[in-house]
C-alpha positions as CSV (number, residue, x, y, z in Angstrom):
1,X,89.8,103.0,79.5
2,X,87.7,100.4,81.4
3,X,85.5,102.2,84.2
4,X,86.2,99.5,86.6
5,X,89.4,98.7,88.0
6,X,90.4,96.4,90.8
7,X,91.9,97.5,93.9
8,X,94.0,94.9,94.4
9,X,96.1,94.9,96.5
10,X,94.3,96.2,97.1
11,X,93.1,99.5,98.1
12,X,94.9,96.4,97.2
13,X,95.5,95.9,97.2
14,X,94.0,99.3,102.1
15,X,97.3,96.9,100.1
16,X,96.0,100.1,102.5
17,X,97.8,99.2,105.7
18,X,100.2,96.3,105.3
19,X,100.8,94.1,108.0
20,X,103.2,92.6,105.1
21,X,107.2,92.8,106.1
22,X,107.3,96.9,106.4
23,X,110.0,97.6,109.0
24,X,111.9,100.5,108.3
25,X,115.8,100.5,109.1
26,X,116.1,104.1,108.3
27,X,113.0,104.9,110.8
28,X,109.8,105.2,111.0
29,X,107.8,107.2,108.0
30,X,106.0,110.4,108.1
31,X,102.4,108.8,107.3
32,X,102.9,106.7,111.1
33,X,102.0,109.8,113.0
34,X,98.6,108.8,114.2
35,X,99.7,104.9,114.9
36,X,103.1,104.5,115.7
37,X,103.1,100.6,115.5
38,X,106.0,99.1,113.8
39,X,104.1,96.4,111.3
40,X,106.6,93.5,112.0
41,X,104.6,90.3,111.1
42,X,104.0,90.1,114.9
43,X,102.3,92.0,118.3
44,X,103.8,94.1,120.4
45,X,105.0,93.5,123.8
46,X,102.6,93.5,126.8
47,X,105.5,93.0,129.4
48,X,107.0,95.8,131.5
49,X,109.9,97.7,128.7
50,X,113.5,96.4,129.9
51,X,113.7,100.9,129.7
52,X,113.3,103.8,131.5
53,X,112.1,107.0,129.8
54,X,113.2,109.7,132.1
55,X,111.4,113.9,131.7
56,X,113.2,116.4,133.5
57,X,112.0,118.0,135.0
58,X,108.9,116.5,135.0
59,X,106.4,120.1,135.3
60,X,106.7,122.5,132.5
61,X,105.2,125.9,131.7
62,X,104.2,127.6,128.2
63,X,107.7,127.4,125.9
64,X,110.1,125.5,128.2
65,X,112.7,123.4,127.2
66,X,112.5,119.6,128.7
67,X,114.9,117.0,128.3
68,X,113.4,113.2,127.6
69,X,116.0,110.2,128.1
70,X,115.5,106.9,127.1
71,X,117.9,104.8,128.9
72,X,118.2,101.1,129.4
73,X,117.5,99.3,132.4
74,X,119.5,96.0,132.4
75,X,121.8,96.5,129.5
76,X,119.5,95.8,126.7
77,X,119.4,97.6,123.3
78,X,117.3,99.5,121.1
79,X,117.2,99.6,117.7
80,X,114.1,101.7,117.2
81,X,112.8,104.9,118.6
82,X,109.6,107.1,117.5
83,X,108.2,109.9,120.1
84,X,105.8,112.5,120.1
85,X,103.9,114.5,122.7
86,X,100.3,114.6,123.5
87,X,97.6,116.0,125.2
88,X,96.8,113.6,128.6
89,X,93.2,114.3,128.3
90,X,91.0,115.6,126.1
91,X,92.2,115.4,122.0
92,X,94.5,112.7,122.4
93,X,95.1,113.3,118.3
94,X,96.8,116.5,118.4
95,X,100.8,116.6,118.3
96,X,102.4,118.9,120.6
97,X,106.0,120.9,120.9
98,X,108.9,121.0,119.3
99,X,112.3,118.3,119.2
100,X,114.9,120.9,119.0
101,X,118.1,119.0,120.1
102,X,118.7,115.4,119.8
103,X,121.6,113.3,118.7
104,X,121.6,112.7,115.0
105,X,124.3,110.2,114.5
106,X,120.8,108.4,115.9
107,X,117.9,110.5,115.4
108,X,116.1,112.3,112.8
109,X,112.7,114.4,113.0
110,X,109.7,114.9,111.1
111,X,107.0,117.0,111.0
112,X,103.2,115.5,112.0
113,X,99.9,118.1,111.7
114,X,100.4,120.1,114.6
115,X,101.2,123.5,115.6
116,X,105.7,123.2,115.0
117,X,107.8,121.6,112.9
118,X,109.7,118.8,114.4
119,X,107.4,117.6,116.3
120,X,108.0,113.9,116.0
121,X,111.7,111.8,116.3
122,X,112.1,108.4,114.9
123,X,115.7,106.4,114.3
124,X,117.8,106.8,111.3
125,X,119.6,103.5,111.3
126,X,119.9,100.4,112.8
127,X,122.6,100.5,115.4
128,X,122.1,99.6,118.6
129,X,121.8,101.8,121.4
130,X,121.7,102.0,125.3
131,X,120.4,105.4,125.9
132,X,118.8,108.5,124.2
133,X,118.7,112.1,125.2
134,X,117.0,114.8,123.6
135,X,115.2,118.1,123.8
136,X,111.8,119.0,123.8
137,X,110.4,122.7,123.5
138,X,106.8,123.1,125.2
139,X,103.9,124.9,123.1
140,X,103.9,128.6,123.8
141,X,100.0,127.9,125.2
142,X,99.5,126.3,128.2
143,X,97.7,122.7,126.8
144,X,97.5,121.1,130.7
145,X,98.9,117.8,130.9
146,X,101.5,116.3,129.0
147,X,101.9,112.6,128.2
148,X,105.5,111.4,126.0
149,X,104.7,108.1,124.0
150,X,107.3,106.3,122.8
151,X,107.8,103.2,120.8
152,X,110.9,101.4,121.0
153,X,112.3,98.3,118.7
154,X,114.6,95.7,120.5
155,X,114.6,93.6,117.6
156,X,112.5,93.0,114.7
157,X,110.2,90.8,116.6
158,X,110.4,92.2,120.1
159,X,108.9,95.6,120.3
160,X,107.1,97.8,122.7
161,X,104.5,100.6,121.8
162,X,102.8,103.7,123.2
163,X,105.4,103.5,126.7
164,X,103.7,106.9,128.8
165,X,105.7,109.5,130.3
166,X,103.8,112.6,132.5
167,X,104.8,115.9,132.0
168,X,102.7,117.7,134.1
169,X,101.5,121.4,133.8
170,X,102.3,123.9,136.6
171,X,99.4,126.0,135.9
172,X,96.1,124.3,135.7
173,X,94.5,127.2,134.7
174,X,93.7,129.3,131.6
175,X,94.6,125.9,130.0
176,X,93.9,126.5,126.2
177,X,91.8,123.6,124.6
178,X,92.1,122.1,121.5
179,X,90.6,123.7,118.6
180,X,88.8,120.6,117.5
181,X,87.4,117.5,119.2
182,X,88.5,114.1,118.6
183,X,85.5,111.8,117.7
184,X,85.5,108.6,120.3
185,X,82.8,105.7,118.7
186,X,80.3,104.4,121.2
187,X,77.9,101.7,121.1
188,X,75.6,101.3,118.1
189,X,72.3,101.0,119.9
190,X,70.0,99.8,116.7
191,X,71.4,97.5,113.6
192,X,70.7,98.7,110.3
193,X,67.7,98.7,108.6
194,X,68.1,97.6,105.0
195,X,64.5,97.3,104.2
196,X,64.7,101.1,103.9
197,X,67.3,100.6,100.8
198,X,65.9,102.3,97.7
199,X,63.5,104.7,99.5
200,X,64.8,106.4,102.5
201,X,68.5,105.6,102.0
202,X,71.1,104.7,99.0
203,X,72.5,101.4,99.4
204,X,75.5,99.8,97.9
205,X,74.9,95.6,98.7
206,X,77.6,92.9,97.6
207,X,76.7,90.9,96.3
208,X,74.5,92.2,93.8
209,X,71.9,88.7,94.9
210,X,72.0,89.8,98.3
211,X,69.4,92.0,100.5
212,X,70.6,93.4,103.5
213,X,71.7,91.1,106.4
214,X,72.9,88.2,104.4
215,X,75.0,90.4,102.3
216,X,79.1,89.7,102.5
217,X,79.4,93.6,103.1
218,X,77.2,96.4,102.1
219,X,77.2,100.4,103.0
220,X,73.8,102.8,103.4
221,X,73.9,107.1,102.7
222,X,71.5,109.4,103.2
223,X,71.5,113.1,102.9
224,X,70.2,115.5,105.5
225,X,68.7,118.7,103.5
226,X,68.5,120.7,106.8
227,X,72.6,120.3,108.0
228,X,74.0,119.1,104.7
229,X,75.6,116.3,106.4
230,X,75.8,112.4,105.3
231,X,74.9,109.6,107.3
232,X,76.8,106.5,106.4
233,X,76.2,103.0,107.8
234,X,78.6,100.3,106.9
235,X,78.8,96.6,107.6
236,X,80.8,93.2,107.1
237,X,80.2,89.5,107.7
238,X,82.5,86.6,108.3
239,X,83.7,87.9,111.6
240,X,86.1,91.0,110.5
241,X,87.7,93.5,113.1
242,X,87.0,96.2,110.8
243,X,85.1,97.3,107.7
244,X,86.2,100.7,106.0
245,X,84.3,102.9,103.3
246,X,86.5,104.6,100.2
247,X,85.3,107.2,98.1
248,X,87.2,107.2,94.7
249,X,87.0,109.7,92.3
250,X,89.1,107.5,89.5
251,X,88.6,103.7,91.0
252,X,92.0,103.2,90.8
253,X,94.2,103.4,94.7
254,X,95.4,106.8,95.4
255,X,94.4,109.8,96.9
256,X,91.1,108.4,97.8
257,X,89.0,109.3,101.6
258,X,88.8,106.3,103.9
259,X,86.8,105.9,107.0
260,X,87.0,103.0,109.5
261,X,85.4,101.1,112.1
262,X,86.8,98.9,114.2
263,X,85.4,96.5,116.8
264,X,88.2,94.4,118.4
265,X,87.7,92.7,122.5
266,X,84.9,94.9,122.8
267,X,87.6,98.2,121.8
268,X,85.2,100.6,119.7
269,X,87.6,102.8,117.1
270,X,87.0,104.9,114.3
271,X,89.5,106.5,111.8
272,X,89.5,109.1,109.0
273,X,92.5,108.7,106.6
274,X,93.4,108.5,103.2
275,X,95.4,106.1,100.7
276,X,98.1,108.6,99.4
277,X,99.5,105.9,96.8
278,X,99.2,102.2,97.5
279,X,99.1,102.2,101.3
280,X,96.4,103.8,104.0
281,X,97.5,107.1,106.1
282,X,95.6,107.7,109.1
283,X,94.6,111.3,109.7
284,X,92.5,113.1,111.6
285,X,88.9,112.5,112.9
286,X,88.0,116.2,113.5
287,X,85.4,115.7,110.3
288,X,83.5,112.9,111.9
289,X,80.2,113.0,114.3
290,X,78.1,110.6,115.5
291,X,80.1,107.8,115.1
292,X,78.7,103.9,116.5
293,X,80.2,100.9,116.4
294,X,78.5,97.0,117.0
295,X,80.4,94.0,116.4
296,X,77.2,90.8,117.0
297,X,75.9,87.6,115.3
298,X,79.5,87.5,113.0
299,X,78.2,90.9,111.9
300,X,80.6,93.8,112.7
301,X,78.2,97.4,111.6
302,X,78.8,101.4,112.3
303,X,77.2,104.4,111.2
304,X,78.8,107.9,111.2
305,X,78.0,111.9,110.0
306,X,80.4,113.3,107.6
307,X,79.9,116.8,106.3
308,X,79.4,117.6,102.6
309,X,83.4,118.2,103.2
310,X,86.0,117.1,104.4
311,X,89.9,116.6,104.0
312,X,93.0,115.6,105.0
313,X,96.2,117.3,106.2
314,X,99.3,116.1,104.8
315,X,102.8,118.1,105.7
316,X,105.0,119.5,103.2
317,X,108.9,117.4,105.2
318,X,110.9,119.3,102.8
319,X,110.0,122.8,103.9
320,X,111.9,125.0,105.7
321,X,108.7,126.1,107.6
322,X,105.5,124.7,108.2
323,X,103.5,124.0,105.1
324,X,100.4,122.0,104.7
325,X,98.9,120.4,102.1
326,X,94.7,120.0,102.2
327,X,93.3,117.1,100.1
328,X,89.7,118.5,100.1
329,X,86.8,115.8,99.3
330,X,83.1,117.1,98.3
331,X,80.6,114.5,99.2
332,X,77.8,116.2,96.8
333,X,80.1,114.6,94.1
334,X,79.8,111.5,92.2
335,X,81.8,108.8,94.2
336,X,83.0,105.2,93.1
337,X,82.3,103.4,96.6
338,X,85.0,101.0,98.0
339,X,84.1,98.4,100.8
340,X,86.9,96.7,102.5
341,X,87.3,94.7,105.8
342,X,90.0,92.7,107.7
343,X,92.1,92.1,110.5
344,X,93.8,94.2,113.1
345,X,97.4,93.8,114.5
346,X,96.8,92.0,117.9
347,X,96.3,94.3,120.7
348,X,96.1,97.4,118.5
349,X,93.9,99.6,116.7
350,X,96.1,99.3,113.6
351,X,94.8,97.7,110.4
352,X,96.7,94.6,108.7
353,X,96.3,94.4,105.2
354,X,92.7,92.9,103.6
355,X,93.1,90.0,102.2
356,X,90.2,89.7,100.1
357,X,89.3,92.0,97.6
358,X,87.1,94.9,98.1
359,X,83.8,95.6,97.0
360,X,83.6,98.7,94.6
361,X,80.6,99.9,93.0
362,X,80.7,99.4,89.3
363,X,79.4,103.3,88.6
364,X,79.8,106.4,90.6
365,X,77.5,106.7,93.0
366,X,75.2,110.3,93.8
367,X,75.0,110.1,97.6
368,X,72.1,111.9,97.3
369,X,70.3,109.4,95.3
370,X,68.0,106.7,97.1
371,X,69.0,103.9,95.2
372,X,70.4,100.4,95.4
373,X,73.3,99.5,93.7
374,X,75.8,97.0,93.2
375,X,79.3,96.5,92.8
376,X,82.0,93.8,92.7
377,X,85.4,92.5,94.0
378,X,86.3,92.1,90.3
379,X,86.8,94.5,87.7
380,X,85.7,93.8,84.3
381,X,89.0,92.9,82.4
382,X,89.5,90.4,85.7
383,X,86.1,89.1,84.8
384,X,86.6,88.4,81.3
385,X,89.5,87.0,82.4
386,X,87.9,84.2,84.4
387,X,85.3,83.5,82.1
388,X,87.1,83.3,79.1
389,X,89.3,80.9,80.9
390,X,86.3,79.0,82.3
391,X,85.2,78.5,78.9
392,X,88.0,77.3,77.5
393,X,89.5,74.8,79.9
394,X,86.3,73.2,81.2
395,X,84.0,73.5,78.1
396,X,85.8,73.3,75.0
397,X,88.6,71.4,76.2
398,X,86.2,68.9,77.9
399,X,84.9,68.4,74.1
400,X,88.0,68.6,72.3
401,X,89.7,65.5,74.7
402,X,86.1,63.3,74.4
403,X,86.2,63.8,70.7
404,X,89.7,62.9,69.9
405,X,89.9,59.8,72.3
406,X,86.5,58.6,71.9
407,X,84.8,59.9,68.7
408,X,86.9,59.4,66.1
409,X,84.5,56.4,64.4
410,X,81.4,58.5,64.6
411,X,79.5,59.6,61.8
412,X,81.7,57.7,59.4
413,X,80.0,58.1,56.1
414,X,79.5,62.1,56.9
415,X,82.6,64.5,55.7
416,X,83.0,67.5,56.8
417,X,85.5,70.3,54.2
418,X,86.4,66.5,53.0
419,X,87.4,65.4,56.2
420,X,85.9,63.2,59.3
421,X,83.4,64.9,61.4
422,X,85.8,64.4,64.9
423,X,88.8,66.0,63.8
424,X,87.2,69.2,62.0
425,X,85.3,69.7,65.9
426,X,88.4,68.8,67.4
427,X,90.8,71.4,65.1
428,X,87.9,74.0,65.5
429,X,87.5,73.8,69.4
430,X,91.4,73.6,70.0
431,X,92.1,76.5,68.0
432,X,89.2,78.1,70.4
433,X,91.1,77.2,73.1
434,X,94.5,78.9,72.4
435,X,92.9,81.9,71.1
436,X,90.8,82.1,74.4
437,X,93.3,81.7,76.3
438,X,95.8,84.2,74.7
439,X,92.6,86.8,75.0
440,X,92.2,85.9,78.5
441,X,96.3,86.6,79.5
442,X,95.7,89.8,77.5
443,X,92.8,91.0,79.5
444,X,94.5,90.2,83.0
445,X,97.9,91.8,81.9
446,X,96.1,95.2,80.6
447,X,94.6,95.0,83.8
448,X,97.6,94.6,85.7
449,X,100.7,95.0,83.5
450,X,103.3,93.1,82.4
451,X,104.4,92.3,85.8
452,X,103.7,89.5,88.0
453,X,102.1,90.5,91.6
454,X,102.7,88.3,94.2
455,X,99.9,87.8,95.6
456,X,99.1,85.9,92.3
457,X,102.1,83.5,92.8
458,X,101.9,80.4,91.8
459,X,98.4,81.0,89.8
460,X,100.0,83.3,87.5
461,X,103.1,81.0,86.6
462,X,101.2,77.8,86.4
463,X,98.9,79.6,84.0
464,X,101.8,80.8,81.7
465,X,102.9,77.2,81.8
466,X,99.7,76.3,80.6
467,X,99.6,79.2,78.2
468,X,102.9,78.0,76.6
469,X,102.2,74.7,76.3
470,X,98.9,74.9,74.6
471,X,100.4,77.1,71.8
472,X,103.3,74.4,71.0
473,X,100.4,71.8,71.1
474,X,98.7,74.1,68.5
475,X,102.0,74.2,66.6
476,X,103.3,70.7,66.8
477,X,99.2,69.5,65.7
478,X,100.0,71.6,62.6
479,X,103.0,69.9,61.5
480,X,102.0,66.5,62.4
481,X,103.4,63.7,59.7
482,X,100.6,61.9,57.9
483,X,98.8,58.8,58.2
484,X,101.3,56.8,56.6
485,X,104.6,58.2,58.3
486,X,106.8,56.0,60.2
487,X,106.6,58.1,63.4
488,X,102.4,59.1,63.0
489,X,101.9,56.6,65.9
490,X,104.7,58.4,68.0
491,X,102.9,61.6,67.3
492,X,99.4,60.7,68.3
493,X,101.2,59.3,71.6
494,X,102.7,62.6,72.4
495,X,99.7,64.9,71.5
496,X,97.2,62.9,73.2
497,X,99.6,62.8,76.9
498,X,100.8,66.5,76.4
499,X,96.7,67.6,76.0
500,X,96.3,65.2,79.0
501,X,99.0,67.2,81.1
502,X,97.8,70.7,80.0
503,X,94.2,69.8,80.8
504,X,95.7,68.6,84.3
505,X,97.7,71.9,84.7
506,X,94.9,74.4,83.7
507,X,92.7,72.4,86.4
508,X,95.3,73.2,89.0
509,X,95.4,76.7,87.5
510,X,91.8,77.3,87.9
511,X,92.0,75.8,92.0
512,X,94.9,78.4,92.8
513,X,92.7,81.4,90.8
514,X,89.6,80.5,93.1
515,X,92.6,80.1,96.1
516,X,94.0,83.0,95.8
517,X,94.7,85.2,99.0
518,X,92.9,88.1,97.6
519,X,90.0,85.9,96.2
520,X,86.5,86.6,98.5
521,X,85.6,83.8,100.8
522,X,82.6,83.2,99.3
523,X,84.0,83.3,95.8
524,X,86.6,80.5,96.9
525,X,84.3,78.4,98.7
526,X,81.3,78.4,96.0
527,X,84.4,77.9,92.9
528,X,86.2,75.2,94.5
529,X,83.2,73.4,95.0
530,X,82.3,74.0,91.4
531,X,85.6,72.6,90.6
532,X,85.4,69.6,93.0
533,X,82.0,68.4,91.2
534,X,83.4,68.9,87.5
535,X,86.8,66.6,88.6
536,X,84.2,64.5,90.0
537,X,82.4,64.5,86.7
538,X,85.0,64.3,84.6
539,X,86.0,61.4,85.9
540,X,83.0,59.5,85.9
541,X,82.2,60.6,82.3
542,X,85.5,58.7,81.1
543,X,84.2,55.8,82.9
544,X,81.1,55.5,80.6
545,X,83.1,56.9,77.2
546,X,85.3,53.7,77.8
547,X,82.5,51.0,78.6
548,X,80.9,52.9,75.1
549,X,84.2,52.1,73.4
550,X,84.6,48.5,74.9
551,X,80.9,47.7,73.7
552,X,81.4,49.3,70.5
553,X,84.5,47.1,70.2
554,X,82.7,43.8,71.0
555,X,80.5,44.5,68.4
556,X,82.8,45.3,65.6
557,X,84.4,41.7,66.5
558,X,81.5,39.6,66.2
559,X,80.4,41.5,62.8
560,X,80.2,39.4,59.8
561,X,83.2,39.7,58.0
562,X,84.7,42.0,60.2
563,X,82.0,44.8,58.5
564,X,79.5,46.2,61.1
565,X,76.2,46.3,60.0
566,X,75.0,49.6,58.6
567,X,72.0,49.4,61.2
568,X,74.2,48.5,64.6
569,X,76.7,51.2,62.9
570,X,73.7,53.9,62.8
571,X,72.5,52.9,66.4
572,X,75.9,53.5,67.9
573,X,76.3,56.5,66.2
574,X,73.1,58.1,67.5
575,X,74.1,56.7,71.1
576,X,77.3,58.4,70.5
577,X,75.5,61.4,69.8
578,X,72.8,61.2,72.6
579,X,76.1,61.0,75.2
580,X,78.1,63.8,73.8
581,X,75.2,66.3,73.7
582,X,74.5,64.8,77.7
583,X,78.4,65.3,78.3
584,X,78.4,68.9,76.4
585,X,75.5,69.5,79.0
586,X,77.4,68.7,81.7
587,X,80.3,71.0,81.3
588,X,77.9,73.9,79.9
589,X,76.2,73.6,83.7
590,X,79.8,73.3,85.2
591,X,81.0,76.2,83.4
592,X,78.0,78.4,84.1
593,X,78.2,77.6,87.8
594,X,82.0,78.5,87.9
595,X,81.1,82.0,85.8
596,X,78.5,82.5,88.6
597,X,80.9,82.4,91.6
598,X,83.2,85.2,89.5
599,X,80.5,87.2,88.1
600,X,78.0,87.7,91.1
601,X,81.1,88.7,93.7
């Protein structure tokens, strides 16, 4: 098995986060504890909620039962509903209480990290309502004040998040803290110092060419010896709201740690969560210390402390009583390091889904280890991929359509296998073609499957058109008639347009590879550049293989005889030569620039 894979989607893949179509008719899922932000293509509301939520009453002591009632305010409906209870100052992470009664023709609960089961309600189906009552049993400790948020779907697009209720406490003493502290970021006061990369400090840089500040994204680590802590210190470019750091034990997405930093309006966040399966869970940020955030110059950086470990809580919904699950990560391990950044939803602190690739290092990385090392946004089966298709659709084919339109009179009196010198290249290079191609598809689809993702779409079916083509070319050259058949001239006609049209295809193949969502700015920008010059150069190169042709022509007309003379014959033919090995340079710099943009990110 290949040691690199890509996360596509994503981590896409991060695919953690979605901000793709993910509304839930059924309600809201168990991994939405800690945002609560229905990820419906658009923001939430900032107006005044056309609802009231009512608490009575509204002061509780330890293990009282409260009723919460959302009710409407002008007659308008709700579709959604997800509430919790939380602390009003202090660990604003921590779930509180108990739903105990609540009306589930509507409702359904689930069970966040906290101290009871039941300590979260969501919706269960789609039809409309005009109020909500339900009960609420208080904490058996006194935890001080009390805020209700709620969430609440009108319709798909028009939504309102994080609505506050009070429920105040009657004692305001012996209030029982929280058993933890949630981390809050602050301002990073100094940037980071990559010059220390390699002797202080561990550095992962993408891409591999870059040094520090002009990298697309890099992360530092160092270990401290005397607390056994980590100090990571991440940044992106390009103007991202947040750039997270994945530790991956197998580099494929699932059940790897994730920490993120946010920077959105001058709002400083920072999360600790996981990717379960294909999607990001936020969790917790009790493991996290000295957390700073600096979003300047395009630049968006952070540093944080994470212990050697850490872990995340996940709750066991199926149990009859509370049971916990602990995903436990051990940062003295060997990590493969995954660096992703993106966009938030609007007025939120929730992640949308990164559209370009991650970086992940191409070995597992000691954390301990002052080195610098590199990664890509490609694994190597995607890479092969690229290049093999590079090679073979703007190098060889480049050769094979020059030497079939424009060669066939060269080297006349030389036989190759006891045929003419252009058609034993041309033969050769096509059947390179079709079998680099065919290796190329089988690369991608080991790396992916069998199935088409969508965030491919329309690369991936334009290719297979070209794919399919190419091997009925391949076919229908093999049965061509012979010289002497009737329908030869017919046949020439429809091999030479259909290579024209595949040629044309693969070209708009390789503009939606390099325009793919999930394709790295930089990649795109530098590849469809490389791709603009070679159209460019094509173009111009047919220019001067047809004045070659119309001089050769005029010359073979004014011959004695109609015979061209064995030394005009040799001239052209070493001409012809001289431009073919110029034009063969041409696409050899093309296609090594194109390899570049894939093989650098």
């Amino acid at each position: 098995m290949w040691p690199r894979r890509v996360l596509t989607i994503a981590w896409i893949m991060l695919n953690t986060a979605c901000i793709n179509v993910e509304s839930y008719s059924v309600g809201a899922p168990s991994g939405t504890c800690f945002t609560r932000y229905p990820k419906h293509k658009t923001a939430a509301q900032t107006s005044a909620p056309p609802y009231d939520i009512q608490v009575s009453p509204n002061q509780y002591k330890p293990g009282d039962i409260i009723t919460v009632t959302v009710v409407s305010k002008d007659g308008a409906t709700f579709k959604g509903l997800q509430m919790a209870a939380f602390r009003a100052t202090g660990n604003d992470e921590e779930i509180l209480g108990q739903f105990i009664e609540f009306p589930e023709d509507k409702i359904k609960s689930f069970t966040c990290v906290g101290s009871y089961k039941n300590n979260m309600i969501t919706h269960k189906n789609e039809k409309p309502a005009w109020n909500v009552t339900v009960k609420w049993r208080a904490p058996e400790t006194n935890v001080g004040d009390i805020l209700f948020k709620t969430s609440l779907v009108q319709v798909y697009d028009l939504f309102w998040v994080d609505l506050k209720s009070d429920l105040l406490a009657l004692n305001h003493s012996n209030i029982v803290e929280s058993s933890y502290k949630a981390i809050k970021a602050t301002q990073l006061i100094s940037e980071i110092n990559f010059s220390e990369c390699g002797e202080t400090k561990g550095c992962l840089l993408y891409p591999a060419t870059c040094s520090g500040t002009d990298c697309v994204a890099a992360v530092t680590f160092h270990y401290d010896t005397d607390t056994d802590n980590y100090q990571f210190e991440l940044m992106s470019s390009n103007q991202q709201d947040y750039v997270s750091l994945g530790f991956s034990d197998d580099n494929l997405m699932g059940k790897d740690e994730v920490v993120i930093c946010i920077s959105k309006n001058g709002n400083l966040n920072i999360q600790h969560g996981w990717n379960p399966s294909y999607h990001y869970e936020r969790k917790l940020t009790r493991f996290l210390s000295q957390a700073e955030i600096r979003a300047s110059d395009d630049r968006l950086q952070c540093r944080f402390m994470l212990p050697r470990f850490s872990s995340v809580v996940t709750v066991n919904q199926e149990a009859d009583v509370l049971e916990y699950f602990n995903q436990t990560f051990d940062h003295s391990e060997r990590w493969y390091l995954q660096i992703a950044w993106g966009k938030v939803i609007p007025a939120s602190d929730v992640i949308s889904k990164h559209e370009e690739s991650p970086a992940v290092s191409y070995q597992k990385i000691d954390l301990k280890e002052n080195e610098i090392f590199a990664g890509s946004s490609y694994g190597y089966l995607v890479q092969a991929h690229a290049a093999l298709m590079i090679v073979a659709w703007i190098f060889l084919t480049g050769i094979v359509t020059v030497i079939s339109r424009h060669y066939r009179d060269w080297m006349p009196r030389t036989r190759w296998l006891g045929t003419k010198v252009w058609f034993q290249i041309h033969r050769a290079l096509a059947i390179g073609v079709v079998s680099l191609t065919v290796i190329a598809f089988t690369c991608v689809f080991s790396q992916f499957g069998l199935e088409i993702r969508k965030s491919s779409v329309p690369h991936s079916y334009v290719g297979l058109t070209v794919l399919t083509l190419v091997i009925l070319q391949l076919i229908f050259g093999m049965l061509r008639p012979g010289p002497d058949d009737k329908v030869r001239v017919y046949f020439n006609w429809g091999h030479q347009i259909l290579g024209q049209i595949i040629h044309l295809l693969a070209a708009v193949t390789m503009f939606l590879g390099f325009n793919m969502k999930q394709t790295v700015y930089n990649v795109k920008s530098f590849g469809t550049t490389v791709l603009c010059v070679w159209l460019v150069g094509q173009l111009a190169w047919h220019i001067i293989f047809e004045i070659i042709k119309c001089k050769g022509k005029r010359q073979e007309s004014s011959s004695v005889n109609g015979e061209v003379e064995k030394d005009k014959k040799d001239k052209t033919s070493k001409s012809l030569t001289l431009v073919l090995t110029l034009y063969a340079l041409f696409l050899l710099i093309v296609t090594i620039a194109a390899m570049s943009a894939v093989f650098i990110y």
